[in-house]
C-alpha positions in Angstrom: 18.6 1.4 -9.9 19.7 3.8 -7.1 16.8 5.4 -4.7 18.6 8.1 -6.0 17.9 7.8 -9.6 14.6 6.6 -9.0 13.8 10.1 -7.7 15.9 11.9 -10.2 13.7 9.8 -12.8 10.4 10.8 -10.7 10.5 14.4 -10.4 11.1 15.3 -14.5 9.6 17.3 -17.3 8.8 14.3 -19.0 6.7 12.9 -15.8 4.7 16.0 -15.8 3.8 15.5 -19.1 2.7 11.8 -18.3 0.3 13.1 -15.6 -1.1 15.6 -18.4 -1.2 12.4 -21.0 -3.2 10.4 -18.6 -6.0 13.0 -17.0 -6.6 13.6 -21.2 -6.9 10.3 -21.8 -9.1 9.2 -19.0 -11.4 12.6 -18.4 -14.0 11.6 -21.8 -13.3 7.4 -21.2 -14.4 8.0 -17.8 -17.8 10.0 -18.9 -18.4 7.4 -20.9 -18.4 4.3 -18.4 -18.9 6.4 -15.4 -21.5 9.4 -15.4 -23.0 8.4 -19.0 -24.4 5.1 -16.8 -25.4 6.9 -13.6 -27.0 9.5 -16.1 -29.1 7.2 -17.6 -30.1 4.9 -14.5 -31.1 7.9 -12.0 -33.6 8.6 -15.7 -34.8 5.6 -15.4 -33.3 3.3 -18.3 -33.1 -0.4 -17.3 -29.6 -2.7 -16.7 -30.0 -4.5 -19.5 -30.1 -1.1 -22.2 -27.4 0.3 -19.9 -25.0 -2.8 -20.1 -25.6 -2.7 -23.6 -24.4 0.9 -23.5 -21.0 -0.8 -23.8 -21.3 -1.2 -27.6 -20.1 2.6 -28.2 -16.4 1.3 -27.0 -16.4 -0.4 -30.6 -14.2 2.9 -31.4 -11.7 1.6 -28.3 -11.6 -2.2 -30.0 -10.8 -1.3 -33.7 -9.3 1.8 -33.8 -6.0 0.0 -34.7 -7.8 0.9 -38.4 -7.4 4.2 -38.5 -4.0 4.6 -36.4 -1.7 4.2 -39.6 -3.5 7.2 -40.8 -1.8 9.6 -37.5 1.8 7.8 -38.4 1.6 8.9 -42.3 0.2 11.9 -42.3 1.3 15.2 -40.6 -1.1 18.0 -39.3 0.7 21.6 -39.3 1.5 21.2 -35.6 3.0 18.1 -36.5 2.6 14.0 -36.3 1.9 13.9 -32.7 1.1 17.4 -31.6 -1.1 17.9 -34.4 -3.6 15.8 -34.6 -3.5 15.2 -30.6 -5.0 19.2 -30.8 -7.8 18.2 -33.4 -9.3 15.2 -31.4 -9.2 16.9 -28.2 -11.3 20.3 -29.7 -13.6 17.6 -31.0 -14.1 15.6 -27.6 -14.8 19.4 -26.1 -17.5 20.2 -28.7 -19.1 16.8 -28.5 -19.5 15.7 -24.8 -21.7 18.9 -24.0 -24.1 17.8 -26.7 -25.1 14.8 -24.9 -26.2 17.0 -21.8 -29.0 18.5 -24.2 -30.7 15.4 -24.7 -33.5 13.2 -22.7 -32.9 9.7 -22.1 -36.3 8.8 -22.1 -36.8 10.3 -25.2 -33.8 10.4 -27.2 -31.7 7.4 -26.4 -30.4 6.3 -29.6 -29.2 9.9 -30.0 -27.3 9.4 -26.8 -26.1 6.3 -28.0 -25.2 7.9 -31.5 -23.6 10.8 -29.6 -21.9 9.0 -27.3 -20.2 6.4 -29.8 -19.1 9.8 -32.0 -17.0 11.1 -28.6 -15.6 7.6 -28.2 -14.2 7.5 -31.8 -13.0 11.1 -30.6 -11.5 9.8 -27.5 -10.2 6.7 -29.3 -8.5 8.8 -31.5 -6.8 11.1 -29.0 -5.4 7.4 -26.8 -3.6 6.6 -30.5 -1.9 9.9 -30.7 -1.4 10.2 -26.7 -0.1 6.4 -26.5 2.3 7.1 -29.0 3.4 10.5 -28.0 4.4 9.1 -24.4 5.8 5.9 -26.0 8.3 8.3 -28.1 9.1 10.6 -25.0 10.0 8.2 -22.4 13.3 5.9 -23.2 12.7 2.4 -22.1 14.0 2.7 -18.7 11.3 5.2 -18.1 8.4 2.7 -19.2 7.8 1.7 -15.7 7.4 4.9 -14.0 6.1 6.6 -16.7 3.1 4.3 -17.9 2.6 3.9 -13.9 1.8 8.3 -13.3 -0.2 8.1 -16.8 -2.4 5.2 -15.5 -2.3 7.3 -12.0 -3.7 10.9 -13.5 -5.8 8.4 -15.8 -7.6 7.2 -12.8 -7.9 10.3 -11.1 -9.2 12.0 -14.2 -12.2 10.0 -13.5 -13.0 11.6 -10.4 -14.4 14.4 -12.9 -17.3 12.6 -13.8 -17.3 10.0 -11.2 -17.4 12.2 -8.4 -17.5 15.8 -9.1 -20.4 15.1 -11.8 -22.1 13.2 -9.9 -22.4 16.0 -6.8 -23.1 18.6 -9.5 -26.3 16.7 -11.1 -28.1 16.6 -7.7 -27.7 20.7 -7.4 -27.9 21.5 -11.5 -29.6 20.4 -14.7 -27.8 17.8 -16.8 -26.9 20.1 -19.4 -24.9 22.2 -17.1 -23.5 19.5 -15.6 -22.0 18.0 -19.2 -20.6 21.4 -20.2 -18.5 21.8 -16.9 -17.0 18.2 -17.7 -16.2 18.9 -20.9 -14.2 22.2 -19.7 -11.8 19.7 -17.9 -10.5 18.6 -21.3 -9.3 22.8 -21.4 -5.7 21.4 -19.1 -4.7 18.9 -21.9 -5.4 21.2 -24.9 -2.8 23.6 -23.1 -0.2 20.7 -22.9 -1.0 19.9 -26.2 0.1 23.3 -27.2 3.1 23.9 -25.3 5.0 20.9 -25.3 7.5 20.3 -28.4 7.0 17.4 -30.7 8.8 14.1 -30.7 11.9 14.2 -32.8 11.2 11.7 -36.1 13.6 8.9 -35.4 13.6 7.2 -38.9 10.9 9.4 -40.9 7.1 9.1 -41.2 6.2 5.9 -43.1 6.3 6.6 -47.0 2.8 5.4 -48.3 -0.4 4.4 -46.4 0.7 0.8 -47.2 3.7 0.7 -45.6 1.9 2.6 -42.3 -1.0 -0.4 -42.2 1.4 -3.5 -42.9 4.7 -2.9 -41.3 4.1 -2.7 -37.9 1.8 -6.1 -38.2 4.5 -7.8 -40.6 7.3 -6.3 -37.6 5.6 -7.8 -34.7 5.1 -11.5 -36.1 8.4 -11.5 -37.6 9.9 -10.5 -34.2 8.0 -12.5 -31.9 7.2 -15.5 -34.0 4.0 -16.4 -34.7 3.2 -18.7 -31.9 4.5 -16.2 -29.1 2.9 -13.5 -30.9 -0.6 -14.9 -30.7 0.1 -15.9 -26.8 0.9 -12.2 -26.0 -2.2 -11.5 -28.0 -4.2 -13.9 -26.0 -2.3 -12.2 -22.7 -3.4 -8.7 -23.8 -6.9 -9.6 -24.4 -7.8 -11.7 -20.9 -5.2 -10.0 -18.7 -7.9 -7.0 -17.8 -10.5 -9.1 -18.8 -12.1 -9.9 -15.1 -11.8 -5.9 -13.6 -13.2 -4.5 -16.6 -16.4 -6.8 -16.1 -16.7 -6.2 -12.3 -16.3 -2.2 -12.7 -18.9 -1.9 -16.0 -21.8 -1.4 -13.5 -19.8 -0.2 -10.8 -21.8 3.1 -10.3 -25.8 1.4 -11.5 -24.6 -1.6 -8.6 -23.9 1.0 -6.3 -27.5 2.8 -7.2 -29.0 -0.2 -6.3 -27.3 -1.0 -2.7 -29.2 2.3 -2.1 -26.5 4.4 -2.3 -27.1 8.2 -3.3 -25.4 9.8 -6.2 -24.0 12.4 -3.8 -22.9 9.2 -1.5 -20.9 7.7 -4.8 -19.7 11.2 -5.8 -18.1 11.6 -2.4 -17.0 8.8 -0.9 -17.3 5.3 -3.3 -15.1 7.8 -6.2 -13.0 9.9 -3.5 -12.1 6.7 -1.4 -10.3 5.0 -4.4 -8.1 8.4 -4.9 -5.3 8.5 -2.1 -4.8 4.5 -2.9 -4.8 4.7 -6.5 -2.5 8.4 -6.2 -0.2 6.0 -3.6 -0.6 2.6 -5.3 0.0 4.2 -8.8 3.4 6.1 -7.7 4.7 3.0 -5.8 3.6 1.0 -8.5 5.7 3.2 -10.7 9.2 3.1 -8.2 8.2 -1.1 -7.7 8.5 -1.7 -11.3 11.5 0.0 -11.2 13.3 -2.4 -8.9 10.8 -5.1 -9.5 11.2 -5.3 -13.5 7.8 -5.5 -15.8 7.4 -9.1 -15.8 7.1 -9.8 -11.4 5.2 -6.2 -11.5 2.7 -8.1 -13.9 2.2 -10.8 -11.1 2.0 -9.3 -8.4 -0.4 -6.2 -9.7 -2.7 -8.6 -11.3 -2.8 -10.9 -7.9 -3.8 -8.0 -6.5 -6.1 -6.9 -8.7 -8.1 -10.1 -8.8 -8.5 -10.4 -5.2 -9.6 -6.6 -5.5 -12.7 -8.1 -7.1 -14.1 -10.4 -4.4 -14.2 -7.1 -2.4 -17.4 -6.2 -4.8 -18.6 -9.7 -3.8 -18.3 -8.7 -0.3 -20.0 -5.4 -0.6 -23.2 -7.0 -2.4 -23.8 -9.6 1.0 -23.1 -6.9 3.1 -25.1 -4.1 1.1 -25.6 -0.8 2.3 -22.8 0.4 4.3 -20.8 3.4 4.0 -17.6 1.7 5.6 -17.2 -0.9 3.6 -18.1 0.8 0.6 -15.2 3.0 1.6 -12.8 -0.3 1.7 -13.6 -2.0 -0.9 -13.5 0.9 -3.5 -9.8 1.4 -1.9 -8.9 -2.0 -2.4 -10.2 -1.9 -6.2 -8.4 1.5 -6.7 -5.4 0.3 -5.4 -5.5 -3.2 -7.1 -6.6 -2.2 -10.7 -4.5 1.1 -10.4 -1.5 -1.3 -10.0 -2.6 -3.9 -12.4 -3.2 -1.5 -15.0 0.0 0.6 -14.7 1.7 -2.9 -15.1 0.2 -3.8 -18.2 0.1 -0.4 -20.0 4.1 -0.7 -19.5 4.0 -4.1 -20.9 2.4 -3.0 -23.4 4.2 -0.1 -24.5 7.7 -2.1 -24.0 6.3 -5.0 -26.5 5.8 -2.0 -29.3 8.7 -1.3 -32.1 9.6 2.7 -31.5 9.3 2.8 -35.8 5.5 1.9 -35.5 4.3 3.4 -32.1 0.9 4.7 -33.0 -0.4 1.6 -35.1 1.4 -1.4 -32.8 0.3 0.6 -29.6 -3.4 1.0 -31.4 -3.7 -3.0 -31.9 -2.5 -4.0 -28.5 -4.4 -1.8 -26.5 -7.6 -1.9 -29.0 -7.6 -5.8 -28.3 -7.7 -5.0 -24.6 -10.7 -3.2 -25.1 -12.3 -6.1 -26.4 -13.8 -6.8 -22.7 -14.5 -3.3 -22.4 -16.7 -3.1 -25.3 -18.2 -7.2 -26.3 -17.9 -8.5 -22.7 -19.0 -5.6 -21.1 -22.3 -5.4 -23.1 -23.1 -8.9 -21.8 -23.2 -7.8 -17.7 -26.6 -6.1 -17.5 -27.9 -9.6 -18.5 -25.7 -11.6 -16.5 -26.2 -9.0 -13.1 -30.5 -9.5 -14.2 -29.9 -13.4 -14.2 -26.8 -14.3 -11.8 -27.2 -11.8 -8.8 -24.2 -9.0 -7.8 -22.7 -11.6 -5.7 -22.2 -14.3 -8.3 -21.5 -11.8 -10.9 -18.6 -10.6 -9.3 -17.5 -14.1 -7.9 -17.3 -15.2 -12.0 -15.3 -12.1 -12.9 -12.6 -12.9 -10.2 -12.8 -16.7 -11.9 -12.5 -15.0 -15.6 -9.3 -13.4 -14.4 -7.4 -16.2 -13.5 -6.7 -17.6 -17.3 -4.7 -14.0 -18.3 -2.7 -14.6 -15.1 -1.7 -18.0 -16.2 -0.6 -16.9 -19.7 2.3 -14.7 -17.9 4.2 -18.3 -17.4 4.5 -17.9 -20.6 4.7 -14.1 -21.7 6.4 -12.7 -18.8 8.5 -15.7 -16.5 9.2 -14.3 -13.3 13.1 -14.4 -13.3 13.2 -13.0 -16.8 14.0 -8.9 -16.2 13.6 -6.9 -19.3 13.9 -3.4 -17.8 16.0 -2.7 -14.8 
């Protein structure tokens, strides 16, 4: 492709709506793994609770469940629109509820309160997921899935950063509600953009929404590769997701302060994830999916020893400054990689339930793994912690021999 028609792709209607897709999707995630954990250490609550704080991303893992339910039914705003607008009011009603609450006090509330907006959340990634996988044509994968992972990550500047900042100045309470508001941008893009033309028809019955799209893949694939890109989806992100679980309670205990992480551990990882996501994007482009999946995720891995680094070196502004640009810039790649892979291995007839299963299983880590690294950080050290995760990555990098050999171009 031409530089020319890589701009012409860049600057479209359909990439704005990609940045709008991703700040939706990441803004209540990113309150989840980000200020919910820094809200609960700076009250007090031990590693070992927090880490098992992870648990309320079981939404994230099986939501696959209820996704055939968004494919056959349609709200009045239709399939997509529709029911994109009802879990996105729901997310905006529920995230300031948590703010009411005291951890020290309440904290299976929190925990029941917090699982509720992941289901919410969960529910908004099927619709979102499937929206952008019906909006972009193939050739747009790349690019696209590369500025939704982008406006994903900077979404989590909200509650990484700007929360953060806000809780040393104002009560908790206040400090939830003005995160919620952020989710106020999407709602509007909700409304205003026009729904995704019905290629082939909404699936007939609730049967044929929940066994299609499994009975499509296998038959497609084969069972044996089928279950290897399985196995690739659920290890590929396997050893970031661990190292960044903690990321904010590890940087607590380096002695950093939350207005410290608010404005320079979050705000250091923006200009390389904004740059790293958009050349990411233009790189896949001329690079194809499959070499974009190996080099991203070499980056990404070595991203982690940077963590490692940071816990010999401990407190230090400077190198907390580096290594949260490396990460940014490594996972931010990685990622935007993989959520094109991802969207490219789903059938356009079953987008929300195939999209729902692949990225659910990749948020197996997220949720089972994750809950594990409180104990593991209390017994193994930061340094060693993060030295395993960088090991843990290198079996999904090994699988893409298999799923995704370097001279085999899928998208040009």
């Amino acid at each position: 492709m031409t530089n020319e028609k890589i701009w012409q792709t860049l600057f479209t209607k359909k990439m704005l709506i990609c940045i709008f897709t991703g700040f939706s999707s990441g803004l209540p995630l990113y309150i989840l793994v980000s200020l919910l954990p820094a809200w609960l250490r700076s009250e007090g609550i031990n590693l070992k609770a927090i880490g098992l704080f992870a648990l309320i991303g079981l939404p994230f893992t099986w939501k696959f469940l209820w996704a055939p339910f968004f494919d056959r039914y349609i709200p009045p705003l239709g399939r997509r629109r529709g029911w994109l607008l009802i879990s996105q009011i729901l997310l905006i009603l529920s995230v300031p509820a948590l703010g009411v609450l005291d951890p020290k006090i309440d904290i299976w509330t929190i925990a029941y309160v917090a699982a509720i907006v992941a289901f919410f959340s969960a529910s908004q990634d099927i619709v979102l997921d499937a929206y952008r996988r019906e909006l972009l044509i193939d050739a747009e994968l790349g690019i696209g899935n590369a500025i939704h992972v982008n406006a994903y990550k900077i979404a989590g500047l909200i509650p990484g950063s700007l929360s953060l900042i806000l809780a040393d100045h104002y009560p908790w309470s206040t400090v939830f509600f003005i995160t919620a508001s952020f989710m106020l941008p999407g709602i509007m893009m909700t409304i205003l953009v026009s729904e995704p033309a019905l290629k082939s028809g909404a699936p007939r019955t609730l049967k044929d929404a929940v066994v299609a799209p499994f009975k499509e893949f296998m038959q497609r694939n084969g069972v044996a590769s089928a279950l290897t890109i399985l196995a690739f989806i659920f290890l590929y992100k396997l050893g970031d997701s661990m190292a960044t679980a903690l990321a904010t309670p590890f940087y607590l205990d380096m002695g950093f302060t939350k207005t410290e992480i608010g404005l320079i551990a979050k705000n250091a990882g923006l200009w390389p994830s904004v740059i790293g996501g958009l050349l990411g994007g233009v790189w896949m482009i001329k690079l194809g999916i499959n070499r974009a999946l190996w080099i991203f995720g070499a980056v990404q891995m070595i991203a982690i020893l940077g963590f490692a680094w940071l816990a010999t070196v401990g407190h230090s502004l400077v190198w907390l400054g580096i290594v949260i640009g490396i990460e940014a810039l490594g996972v931010g790649l990685g990622t935007a990689a993989f959520v094109a892979y991802i969207a490219q291995t789903t059938h356009p007839l079953y987008t929300a339930t195939q999209f729902a299963l692949f990225t659910s299983l990749a948020a197996v880590p997220r949720t089972f793994a994750n809950a594990a690294t409180g104990y593991m950080v209390e017994n193994m050290g930061w340094r060693d912690f993060f030295i395993f995760c960088f090991i843990i990555a290198i079996p999904g990098m090994l699988l893409l021999v298999k799923i995704a050999p370097w001279n085999d171009r899928k998208i040009d």
